[in-house]
C-alpha positions in Angstrom: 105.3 88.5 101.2 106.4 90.5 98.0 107.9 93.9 98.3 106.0 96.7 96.2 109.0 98.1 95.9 110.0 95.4 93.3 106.8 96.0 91.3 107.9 97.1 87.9 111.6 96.4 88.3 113.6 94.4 86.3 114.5 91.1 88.1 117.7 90.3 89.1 120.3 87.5 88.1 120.1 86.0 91.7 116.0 86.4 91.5 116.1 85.1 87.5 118.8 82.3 88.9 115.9 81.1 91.6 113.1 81.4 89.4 114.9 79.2 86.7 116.0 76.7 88.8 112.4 76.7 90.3 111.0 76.0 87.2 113.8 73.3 86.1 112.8 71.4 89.1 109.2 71.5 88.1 109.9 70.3 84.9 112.0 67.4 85.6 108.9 65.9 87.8 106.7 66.8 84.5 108.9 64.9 82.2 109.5 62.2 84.6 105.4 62.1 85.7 105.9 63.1 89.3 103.2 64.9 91.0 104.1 69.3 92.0 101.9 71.8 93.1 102.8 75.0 91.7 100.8 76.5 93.9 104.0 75.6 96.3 106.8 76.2 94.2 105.1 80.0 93.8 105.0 80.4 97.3 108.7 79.0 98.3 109.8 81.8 95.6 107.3 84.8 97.1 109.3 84.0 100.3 112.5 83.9 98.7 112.6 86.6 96.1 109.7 88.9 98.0 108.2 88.9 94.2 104.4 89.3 93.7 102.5 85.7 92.7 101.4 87.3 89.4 105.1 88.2 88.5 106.4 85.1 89.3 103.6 83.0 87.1 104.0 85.8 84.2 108.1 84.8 84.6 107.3 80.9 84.4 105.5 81.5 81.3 108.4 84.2 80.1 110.6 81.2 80.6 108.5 78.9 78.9 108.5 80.8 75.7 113.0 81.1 76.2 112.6 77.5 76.6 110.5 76.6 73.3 112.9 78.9 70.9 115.4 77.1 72.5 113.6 73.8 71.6 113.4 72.8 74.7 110.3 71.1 76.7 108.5 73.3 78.7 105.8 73.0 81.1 102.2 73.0 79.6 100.7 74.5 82.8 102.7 77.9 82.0 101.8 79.1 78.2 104.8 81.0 76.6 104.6 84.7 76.9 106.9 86.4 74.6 108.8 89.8 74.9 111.2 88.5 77.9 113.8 90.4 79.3 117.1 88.5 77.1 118.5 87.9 81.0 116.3 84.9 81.4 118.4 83.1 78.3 121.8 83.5 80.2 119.9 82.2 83.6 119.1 79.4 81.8 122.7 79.4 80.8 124.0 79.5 83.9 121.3 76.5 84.9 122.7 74.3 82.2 126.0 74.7 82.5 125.9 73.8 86.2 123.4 70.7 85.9 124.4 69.5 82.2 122.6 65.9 83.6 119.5 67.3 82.9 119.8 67.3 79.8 119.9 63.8 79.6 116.9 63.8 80.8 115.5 66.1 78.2 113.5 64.1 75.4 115.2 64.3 71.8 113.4 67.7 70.0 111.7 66.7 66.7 113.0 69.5 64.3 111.8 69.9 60.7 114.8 69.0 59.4 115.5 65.3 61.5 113.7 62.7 59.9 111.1 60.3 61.7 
């Protein structure tokens, strides 16, 4: 259950750490065309975080948006949202630096300058 006490706060590393690994998980299975529910991961984070299921699907799509200026995948079921707190870029930071293998997992990011 979330705690309204949390409403309107700014998340914490340990809840942004969570979140982002939530959301690393559920993109692996995207990339790799495994079935999730989100509907799941959402509710293994309300019980974990006590955050409200509105603020932790706004925070997927915060992350989403981090993770496309990054040129990174993200997952098409959360839309970016812009105007993220900068402490979601150093959780995914932290993320990457602890499981670089995923990145080999990552598919190669077309950029305007690489050549087709």
């Amino acid at each position: 259950m979330a705690d309204a006490a949390k409403t309107g706060t700014h998340w914490q590393d340990d809840e942004l750490d969570a979140i982002v690994a939530d959301y690393f998980e559920m993109l692996e299975a995207d990339l790799s065309g495994q079935p999730y529910v989100k509907l799941k991961h959402r509710q293994a984070l309300i019980a974990r975080i006590q955050r409200s299921p509105g603020s932790i699907e706004f925070k997927h799509q915060n992350i989403s948006a981090a993770m496309e200026e990054l040129g990174m995948p993200w997952i098409p079921g959360y839309i970016p949202r812009r105007n993220y707190q900068n402490a979601i870029l150093d959780a995914i930071d932290r993320y990457l630096s602890q499981h670089q293998a995923i990145l080999d997992h990552v598919p190669a990011i077309r950029t305007a300058d690489a050549p087709l």
